[in-house]
C-alpha angles and dihedrals in degrees: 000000000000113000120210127197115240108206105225082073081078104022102143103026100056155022138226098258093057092032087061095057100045089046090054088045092049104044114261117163096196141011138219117219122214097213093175092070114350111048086047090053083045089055100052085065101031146024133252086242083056084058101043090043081053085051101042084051112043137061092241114087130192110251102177148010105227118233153354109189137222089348092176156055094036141145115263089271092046088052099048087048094053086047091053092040080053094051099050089042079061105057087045084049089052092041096050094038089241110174097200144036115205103218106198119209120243109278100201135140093232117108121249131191109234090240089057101050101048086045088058094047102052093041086054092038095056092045091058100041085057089057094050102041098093089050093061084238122147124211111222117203110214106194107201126218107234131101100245090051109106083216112039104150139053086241106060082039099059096038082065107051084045090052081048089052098192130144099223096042118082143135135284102223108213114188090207091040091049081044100049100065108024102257108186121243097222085065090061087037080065100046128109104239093221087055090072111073103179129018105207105211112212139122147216152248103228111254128139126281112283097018098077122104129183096266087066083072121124139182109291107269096023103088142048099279112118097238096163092060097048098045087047083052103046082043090048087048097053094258101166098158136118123285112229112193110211127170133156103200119155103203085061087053079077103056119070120277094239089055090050105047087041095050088046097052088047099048089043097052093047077051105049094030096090092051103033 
């Protein structure tokens, strides 16, 4: 399985220019690319055709912006800003030859009906999947396990895209994210494999469901996340995509960044070695 760095694994330890080149020393076959604070540091100093001349010439290659944020669920402004942020992301995806966009679910304290919320994201999501279809782009949904997410379990995330029923549009499967708020597994046994675009490798501190946050996050392997029955199961569904490790420990932000991209390679791959 090709296995691709998130950069919120090193999110305050490094930077994407260095990121790149560690990620190149150490292996990597892909990177993700935080677009909502990275990509724009990397640019004060350099240009988008650096970074594509880094791309055309290294093994490494980009695999996602990361991400689009609280795509849905917003007032008409809020909604014509998300649909211009999606449609710059777009030309940066073509130029850099990015094969994915990560579209993050509202996080808000107000309260949704279910019906709503899924409405609204099918509604958003095939708007944007029509912009992208002559790019070549696909739109990933990343449900996130917390309660004050609109879409907190695989479940309710995978009932949408498949309400969406596009071709270009599918799910980012987080194994913390799965964990934090008790998805089922029945709901990923039922899934199509192709329909899943990234596996985010992570794990978890064991605290109870709806009380994890992402600084909870440990080495894959190295916390109470079943990690052997998600990735039987992904394996068992068809899932032949790229593993992306992604973790935002703090406690990791002190370490180099070196330390950290290389330790994270090495506890993903014992990990993912008996499935894949």
């Amino acid at each position: 399985m090709k296995l691709a760095f998130n950069q919120a694994t090193t999110l305050e330890n490094s930077t994407l220019e260095k990121d790149l080149e560690l990620c190149e020393q150490q292996g990597y076959d892909y990177i993700e690319i935080r677009t909502m604070d990275k990509l724009p540091e990397y640019l004060e100093t350099n240009t988008m055709a650096d970074l594509k001349n880094f791309f055309d010439t290294h093994q490494l290659k980009p695999l996602a912006l990361n991400a689009l944020v609280f795509f849905n669920n917003r007032d008409e402004e809020g909604h014509q800003e998300i649909i211009q942020e999606f449609k710059a992301m777009l030309v940066t995806a073509q130029e850099l030859n990015v094969p994915y966009i990560v579209a993050v679910p509202l996080v808000t304290k107000t309260k949704f009906h279910k019906q709503t919320i899924q409405q609204d994201c099918v509604a958003v999501l095939r708007e944007m999947s029509d912009l992208a279809k002559a790019s070549g782009v696909k739109i990933a949904l990343e449900f996130v396990g917390h309660p004050e997410c609109t879409v907190n379990t695989f479940g309710q995330a995978y009932d949408i895209i498949e309400a969406v029923d596009r071709e270009n549009v599918g799910v980012v499967f987080d194994c913390f994210h799965f964990h934090a708020m008790g998805s089922n597994i029945a709901d990923l046994e039922r899934a199509k494999g192709d329909k899943i675009f990234i596996l985010h490798m992570d794990d978890t501190e064991d605290y109870p469901i709806g009380f994890l946050t992402d600084d909870d996050r440990v080495w894959p392997g190295h916390g109470a996340i079943d990690l052997e029955t998600h990735l039987k199961t992904l394996r068992k569904i068809g899932f032949k995509g790229v593993a992306s490790v992604e973790l935002f420990r703090p406690e990791y932000y002190q370490m180099s960044a070196e330390e950290v991209i290389r330790k994270a390679k090495d506890t993903t791959r014992e990990v993912l070695q008996a499935y894949y």
